[in-house]
ZANULUM-524133 format. One record per residue: x, y, z of N, C-alpha, C, O in turn; residue in three letters; residue number from 1. Coordinates in steps of 0.2 Angstrom, whole numbers, plus 5000, padded with zeros to 4 digits. Layout:
# ZANULUM-524133
X  Y  Z  X  Y  Z  X  Y  Z  X  Y  Z  Ala  NUM
...
END
This chain:
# ZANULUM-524133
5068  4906  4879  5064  4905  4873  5068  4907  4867  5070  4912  4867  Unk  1
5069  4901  4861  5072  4905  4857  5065  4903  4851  5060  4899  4851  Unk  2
5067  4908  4846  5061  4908  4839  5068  4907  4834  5072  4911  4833  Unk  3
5068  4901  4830  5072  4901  4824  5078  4902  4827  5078  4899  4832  Unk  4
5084  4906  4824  5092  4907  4827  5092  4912  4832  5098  4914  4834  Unk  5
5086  4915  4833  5087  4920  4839  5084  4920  4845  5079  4916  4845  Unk  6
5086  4922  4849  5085  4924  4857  5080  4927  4860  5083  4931  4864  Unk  7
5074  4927  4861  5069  4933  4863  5071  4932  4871  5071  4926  4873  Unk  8
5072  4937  4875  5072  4939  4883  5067  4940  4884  5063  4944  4881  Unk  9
5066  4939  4890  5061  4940  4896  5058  4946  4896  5052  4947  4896  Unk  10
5064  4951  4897  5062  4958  4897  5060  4961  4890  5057  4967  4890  Unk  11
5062  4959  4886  5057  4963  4879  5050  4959  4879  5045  4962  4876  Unk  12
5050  4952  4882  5044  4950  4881  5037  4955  4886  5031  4957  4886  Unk  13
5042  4955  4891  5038  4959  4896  5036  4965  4893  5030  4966  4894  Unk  14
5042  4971  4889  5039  4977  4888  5035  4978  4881  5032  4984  4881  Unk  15
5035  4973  4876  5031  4972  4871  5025  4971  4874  5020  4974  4872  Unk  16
5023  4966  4880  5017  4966  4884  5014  4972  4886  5008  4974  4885  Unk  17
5017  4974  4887  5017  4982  4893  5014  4988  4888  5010  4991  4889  Unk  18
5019  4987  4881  5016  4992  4876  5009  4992  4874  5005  4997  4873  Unk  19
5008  4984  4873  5002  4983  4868  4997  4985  4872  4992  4988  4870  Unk  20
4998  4982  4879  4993  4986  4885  4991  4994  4885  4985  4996  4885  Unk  21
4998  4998  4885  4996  5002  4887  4992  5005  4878  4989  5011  4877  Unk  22
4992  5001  4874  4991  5006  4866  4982  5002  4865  4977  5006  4865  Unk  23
4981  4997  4865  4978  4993  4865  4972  4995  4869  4966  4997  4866  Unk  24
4973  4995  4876  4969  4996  4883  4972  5004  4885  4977  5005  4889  Unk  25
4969  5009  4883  4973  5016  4886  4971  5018  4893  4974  5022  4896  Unk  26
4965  5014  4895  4960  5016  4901  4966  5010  4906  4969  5014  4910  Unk  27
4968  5006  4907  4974  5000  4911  4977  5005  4914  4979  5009  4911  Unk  28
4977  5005  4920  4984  5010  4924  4990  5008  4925  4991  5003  4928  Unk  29
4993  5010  4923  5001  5007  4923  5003  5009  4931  5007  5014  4932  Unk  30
5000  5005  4936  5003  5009  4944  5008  5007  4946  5010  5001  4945  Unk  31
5012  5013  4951  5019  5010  4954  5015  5006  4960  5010  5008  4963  Unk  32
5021  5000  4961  5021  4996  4969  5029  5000  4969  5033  5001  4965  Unk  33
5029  5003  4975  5034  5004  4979  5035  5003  4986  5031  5006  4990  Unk  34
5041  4997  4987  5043  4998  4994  5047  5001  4997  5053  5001  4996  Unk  35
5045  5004  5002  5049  5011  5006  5051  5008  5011  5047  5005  5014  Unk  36
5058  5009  5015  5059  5009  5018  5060  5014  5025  5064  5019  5024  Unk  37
5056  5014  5030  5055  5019  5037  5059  5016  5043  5059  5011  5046  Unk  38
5062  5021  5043  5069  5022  5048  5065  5023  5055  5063  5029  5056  Unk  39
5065  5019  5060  5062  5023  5065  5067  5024  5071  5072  5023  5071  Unk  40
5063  5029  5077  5067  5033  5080  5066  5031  5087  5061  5032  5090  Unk  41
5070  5027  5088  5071  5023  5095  5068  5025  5101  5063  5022  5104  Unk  42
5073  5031  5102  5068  5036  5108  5058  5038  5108  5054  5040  5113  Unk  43
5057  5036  5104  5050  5040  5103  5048  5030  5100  5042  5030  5102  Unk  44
5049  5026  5098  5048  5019  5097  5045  5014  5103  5048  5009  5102  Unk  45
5042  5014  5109  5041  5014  5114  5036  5005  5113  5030  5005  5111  Unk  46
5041  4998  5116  5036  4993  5115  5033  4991  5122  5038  4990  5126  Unk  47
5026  4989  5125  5023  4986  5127  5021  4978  5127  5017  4976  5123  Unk  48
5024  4974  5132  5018  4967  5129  5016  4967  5134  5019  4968  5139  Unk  49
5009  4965  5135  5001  4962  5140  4999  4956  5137  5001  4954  5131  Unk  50
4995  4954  5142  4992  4949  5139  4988  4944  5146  4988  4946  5152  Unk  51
4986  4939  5144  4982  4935  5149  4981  4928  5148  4980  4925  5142  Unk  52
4983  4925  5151  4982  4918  5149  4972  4914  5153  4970  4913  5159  Unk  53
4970  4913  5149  4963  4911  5148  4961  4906  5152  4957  4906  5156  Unk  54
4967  4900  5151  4964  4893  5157  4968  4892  5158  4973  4895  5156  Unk  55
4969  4886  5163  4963  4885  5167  4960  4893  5171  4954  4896  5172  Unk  56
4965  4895  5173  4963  4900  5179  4963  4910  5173  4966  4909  5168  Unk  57
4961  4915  5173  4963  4921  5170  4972  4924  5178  4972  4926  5184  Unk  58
4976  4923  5174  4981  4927  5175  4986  4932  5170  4988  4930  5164  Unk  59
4987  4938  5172  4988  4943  5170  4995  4940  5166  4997  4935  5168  Unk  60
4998  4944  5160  5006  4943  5158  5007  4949  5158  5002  4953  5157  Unk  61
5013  4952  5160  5016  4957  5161  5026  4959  5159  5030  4956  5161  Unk  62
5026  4963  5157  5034  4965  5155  5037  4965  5161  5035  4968  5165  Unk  63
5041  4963  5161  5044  4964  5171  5052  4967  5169  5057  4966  5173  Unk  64
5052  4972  5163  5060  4975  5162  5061  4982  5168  5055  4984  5171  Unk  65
5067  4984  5169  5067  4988  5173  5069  4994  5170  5068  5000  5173  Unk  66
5070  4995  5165  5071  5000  5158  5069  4999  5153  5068  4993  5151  Unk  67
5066  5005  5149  5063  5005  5143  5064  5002  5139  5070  4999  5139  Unk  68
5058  5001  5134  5058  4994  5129  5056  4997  5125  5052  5001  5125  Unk  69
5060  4996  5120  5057  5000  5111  5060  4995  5106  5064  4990  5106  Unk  70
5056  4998  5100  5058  4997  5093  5066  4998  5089  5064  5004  5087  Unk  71
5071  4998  5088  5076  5003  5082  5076  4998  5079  5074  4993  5081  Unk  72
5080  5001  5071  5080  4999  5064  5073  5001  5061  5070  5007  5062  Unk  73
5070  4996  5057  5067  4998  5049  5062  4994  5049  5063  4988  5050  Unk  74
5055  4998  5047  5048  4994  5045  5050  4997  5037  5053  5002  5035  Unk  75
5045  4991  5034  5044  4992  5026  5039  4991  5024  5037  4985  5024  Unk  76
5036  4997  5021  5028  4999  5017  5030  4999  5011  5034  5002  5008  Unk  77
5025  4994  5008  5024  4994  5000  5017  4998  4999  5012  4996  5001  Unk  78
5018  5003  4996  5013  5008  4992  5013  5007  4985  5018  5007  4981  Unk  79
5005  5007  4983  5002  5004  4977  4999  5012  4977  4995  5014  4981  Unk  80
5003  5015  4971  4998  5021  4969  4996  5021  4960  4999  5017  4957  Unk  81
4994  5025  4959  4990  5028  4952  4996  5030  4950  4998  5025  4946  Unk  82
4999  5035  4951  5007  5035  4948  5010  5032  4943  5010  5026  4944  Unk  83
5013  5034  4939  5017  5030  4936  5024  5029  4942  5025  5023  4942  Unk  84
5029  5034  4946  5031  5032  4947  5032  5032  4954  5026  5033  4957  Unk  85
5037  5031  4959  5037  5030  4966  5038  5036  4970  5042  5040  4968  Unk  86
5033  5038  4976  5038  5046  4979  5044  5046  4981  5045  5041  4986  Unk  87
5049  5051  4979  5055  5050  4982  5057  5055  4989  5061  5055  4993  Unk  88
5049  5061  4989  5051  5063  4997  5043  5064  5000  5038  5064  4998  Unk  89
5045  5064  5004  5039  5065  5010  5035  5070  5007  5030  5067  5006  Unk  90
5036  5076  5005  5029  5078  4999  5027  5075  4995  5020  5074  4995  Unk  91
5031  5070  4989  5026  5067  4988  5023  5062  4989  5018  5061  4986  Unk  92
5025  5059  4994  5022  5055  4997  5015  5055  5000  5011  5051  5001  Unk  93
5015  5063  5002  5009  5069  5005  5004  5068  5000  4999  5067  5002  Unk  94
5007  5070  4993  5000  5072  4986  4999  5067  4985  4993  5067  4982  Unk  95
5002  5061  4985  4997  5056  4984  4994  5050  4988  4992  5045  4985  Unk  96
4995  5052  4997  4992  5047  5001  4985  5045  4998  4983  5040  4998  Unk  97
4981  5051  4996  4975  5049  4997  4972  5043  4991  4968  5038  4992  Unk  98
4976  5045  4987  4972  5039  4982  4978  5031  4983  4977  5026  4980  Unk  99
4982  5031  4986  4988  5025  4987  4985  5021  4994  4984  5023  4999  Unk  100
4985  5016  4993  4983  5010  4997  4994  5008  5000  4999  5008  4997  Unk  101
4992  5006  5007  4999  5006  5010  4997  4999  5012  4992  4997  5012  Unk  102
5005  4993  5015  5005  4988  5018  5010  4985  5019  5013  4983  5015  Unk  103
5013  4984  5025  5018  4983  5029  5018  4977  5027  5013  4973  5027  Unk  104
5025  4975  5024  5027  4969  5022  5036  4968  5022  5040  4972  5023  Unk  105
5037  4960  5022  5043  4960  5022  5050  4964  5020  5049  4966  5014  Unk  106
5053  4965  5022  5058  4968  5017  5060  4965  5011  5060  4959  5012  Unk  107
5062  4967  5005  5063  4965  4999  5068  4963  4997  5069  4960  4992  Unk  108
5073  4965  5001  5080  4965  5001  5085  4959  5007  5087  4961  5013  Unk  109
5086  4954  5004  5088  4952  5010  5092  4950  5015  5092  4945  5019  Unk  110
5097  4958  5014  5097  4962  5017  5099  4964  5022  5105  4964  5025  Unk  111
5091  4968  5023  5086  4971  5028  5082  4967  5032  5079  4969  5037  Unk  112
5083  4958  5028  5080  4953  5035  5081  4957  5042  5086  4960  5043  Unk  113
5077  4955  5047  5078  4955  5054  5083  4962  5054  5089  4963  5056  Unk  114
5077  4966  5052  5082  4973  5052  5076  4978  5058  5077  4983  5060  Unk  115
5071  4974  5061  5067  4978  5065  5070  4975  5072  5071  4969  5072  Unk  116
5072  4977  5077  5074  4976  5083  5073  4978  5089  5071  4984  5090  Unk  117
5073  4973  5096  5069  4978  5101  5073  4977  5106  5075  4971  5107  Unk  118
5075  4982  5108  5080  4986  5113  5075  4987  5119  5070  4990  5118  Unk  119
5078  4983  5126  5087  4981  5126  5085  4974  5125  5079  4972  5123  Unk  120
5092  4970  5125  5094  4965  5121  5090  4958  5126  5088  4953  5123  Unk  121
5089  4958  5130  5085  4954  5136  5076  4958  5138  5075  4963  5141  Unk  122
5071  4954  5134  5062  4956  5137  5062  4952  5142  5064  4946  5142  Unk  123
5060  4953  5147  5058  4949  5154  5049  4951  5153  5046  4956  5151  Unk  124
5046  4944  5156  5039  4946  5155  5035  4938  5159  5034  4932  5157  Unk  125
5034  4943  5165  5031  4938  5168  5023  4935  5167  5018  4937  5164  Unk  126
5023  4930  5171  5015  4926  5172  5013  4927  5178  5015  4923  5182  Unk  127
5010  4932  5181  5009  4931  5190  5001  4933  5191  4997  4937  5187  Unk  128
5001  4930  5197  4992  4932  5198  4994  4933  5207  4996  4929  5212  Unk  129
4992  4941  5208  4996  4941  5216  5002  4940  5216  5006  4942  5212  Unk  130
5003  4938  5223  5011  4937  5224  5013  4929  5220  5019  4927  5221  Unk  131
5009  4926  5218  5011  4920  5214  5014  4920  5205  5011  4921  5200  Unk  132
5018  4919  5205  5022  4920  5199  5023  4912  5197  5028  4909  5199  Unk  133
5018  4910  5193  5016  4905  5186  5023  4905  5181  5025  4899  5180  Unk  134
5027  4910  5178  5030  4909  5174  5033  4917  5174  5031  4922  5175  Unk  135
5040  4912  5171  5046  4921  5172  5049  4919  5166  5054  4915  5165  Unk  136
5047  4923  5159  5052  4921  5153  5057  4926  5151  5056  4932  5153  Unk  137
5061  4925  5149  5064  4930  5145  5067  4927  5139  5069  4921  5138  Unk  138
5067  4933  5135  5068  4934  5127  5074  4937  5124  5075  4943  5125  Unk  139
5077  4935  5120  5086  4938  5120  5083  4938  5113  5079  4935  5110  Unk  140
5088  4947  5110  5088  4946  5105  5085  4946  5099  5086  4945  5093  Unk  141
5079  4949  5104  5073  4949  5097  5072  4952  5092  5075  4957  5092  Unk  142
5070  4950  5086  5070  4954  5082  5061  4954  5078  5058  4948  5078  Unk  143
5058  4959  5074  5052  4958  5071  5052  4959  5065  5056  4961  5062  Unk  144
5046  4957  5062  5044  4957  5056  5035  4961  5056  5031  4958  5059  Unk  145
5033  4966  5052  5028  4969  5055  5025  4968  5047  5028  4970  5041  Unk  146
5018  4965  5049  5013  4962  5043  5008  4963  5040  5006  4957  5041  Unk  147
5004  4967  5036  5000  4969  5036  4996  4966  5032  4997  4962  5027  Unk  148
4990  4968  5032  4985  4968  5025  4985  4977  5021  4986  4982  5024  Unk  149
4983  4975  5017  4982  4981  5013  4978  4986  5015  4972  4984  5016  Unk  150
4979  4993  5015  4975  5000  5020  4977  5006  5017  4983  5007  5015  Unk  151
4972  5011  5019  4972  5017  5016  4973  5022  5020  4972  5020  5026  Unk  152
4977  5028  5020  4979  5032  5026  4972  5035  5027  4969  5036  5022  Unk  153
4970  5036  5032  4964  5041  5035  4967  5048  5037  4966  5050  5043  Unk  154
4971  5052  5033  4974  5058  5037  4973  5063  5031  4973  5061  5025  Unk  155
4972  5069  5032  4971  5074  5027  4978  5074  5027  4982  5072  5031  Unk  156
4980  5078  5020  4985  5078  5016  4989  5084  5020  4995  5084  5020  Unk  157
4984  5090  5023  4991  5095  5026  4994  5090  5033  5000  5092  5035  Unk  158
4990  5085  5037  4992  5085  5044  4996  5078  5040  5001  5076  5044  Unk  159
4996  5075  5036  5003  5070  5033  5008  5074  5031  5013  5074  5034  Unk  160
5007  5078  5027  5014  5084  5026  5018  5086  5032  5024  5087  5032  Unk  161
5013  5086  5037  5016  5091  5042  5019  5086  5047  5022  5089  5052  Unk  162
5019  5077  5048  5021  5073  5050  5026  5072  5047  5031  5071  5050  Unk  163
5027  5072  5040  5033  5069  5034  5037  5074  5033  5042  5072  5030  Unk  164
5036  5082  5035  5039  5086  5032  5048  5086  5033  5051  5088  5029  Unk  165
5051  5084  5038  5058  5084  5038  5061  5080  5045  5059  5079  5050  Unk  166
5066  5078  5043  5070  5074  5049  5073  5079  5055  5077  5076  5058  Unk  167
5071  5086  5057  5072  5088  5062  5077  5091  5062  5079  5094  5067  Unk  168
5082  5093  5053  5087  5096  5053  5086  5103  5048  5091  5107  5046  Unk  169
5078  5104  5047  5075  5108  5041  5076  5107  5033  5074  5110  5028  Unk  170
5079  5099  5034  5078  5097  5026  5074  5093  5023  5074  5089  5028  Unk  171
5070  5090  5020  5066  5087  5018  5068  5077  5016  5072  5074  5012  Unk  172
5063  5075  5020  5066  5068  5020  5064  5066  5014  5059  5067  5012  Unk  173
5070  5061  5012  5070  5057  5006  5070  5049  5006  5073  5046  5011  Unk  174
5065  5045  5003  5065  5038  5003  5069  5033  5001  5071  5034  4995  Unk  175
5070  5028  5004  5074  5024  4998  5071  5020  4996  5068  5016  5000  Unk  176
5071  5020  4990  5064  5012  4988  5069  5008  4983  5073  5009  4979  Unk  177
5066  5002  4987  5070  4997  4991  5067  4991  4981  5061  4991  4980  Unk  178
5070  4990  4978  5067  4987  4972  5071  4981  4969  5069  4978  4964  Unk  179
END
């Protein structure tokens, strides 16, 4: 947008908006969204599929791996708090679960696409009813994306503390917010 021989940018236009808000409207919450990204931990990441197939007939679905099936790499929670700004460790993260609404969403970064993966590298996952086996699929490669709607933690703030408090090395885990 230019006015006359100059330039107005996007970004002054935005932070004159931002200002008049915050001077104007003092009651407006200026809240951070922050996306965090969560590193998970393979060994303890443990995945399941069941299921049933409905018609014609009810037959069971079942995993038919001979070794364990899990999660490795990264889900990513966008947290909307009161704050002005994002927590950068797992304390803060603790003081202000209670009022911050959480939601698993894409990564932001792209990245981090197809950064969720499930190990091992082949799912086998049968169709059988009895000794009759309907369908034998296998799945190479998978990778996920975990989706959510918007939600509030249900957990008091000391047993979140004591969940977040460190990565097992006695130092305090730090986030990286992904922006």
């Amino acid at each position: 947008m230019t006015t006359g021989n100059s330039k107005v940018r996007p970004a002054y236009i935005a932070l004159a908006f931002a200002s008049v808000l915050f001077v104007c409207f003092p009651g407006v919450s200026m809240a951070a969204e922050c996306p965090i990204r969560f590193d998970l931990k393979p060994a303890s990441s443990t995945l399941s599929v069941a299921g049933t197939v409905l018609r014609p007939i009810s037959v069971p679905i079942t995993m038919d791996n001979d070794s364990a099936v899990g999660l490795f790499g990264s889900m990513f929670v966008n947290i909307k708090t009161d704050s002005t700004r994002c927590p950068e460790t797992a304390e803060e993260l603790a003081s202000i679960s209670s009022g911050a609404t959480f939601q698993f969403v894409a990564p932001p970064i792209a990245a981090y696409h197809a950064d969720l993966h499930v190990y091992p590298s082949k799912l086998d996952v049968v169709v059988k009813l009895g000794p009759t086996v309907f369908a034998e699929l296998s799945f190479y490669d998978v990778t996920l994306e975990i989706l959510t709607e918007e939600f509030t933690l249900e957990m008091d703030e000391a047993d979140f503390a004591a969940a977040a408090s460190g990565n097992g090395n006695g130092t305090a885990t730090r986030f990286s917010i992904l922006t």
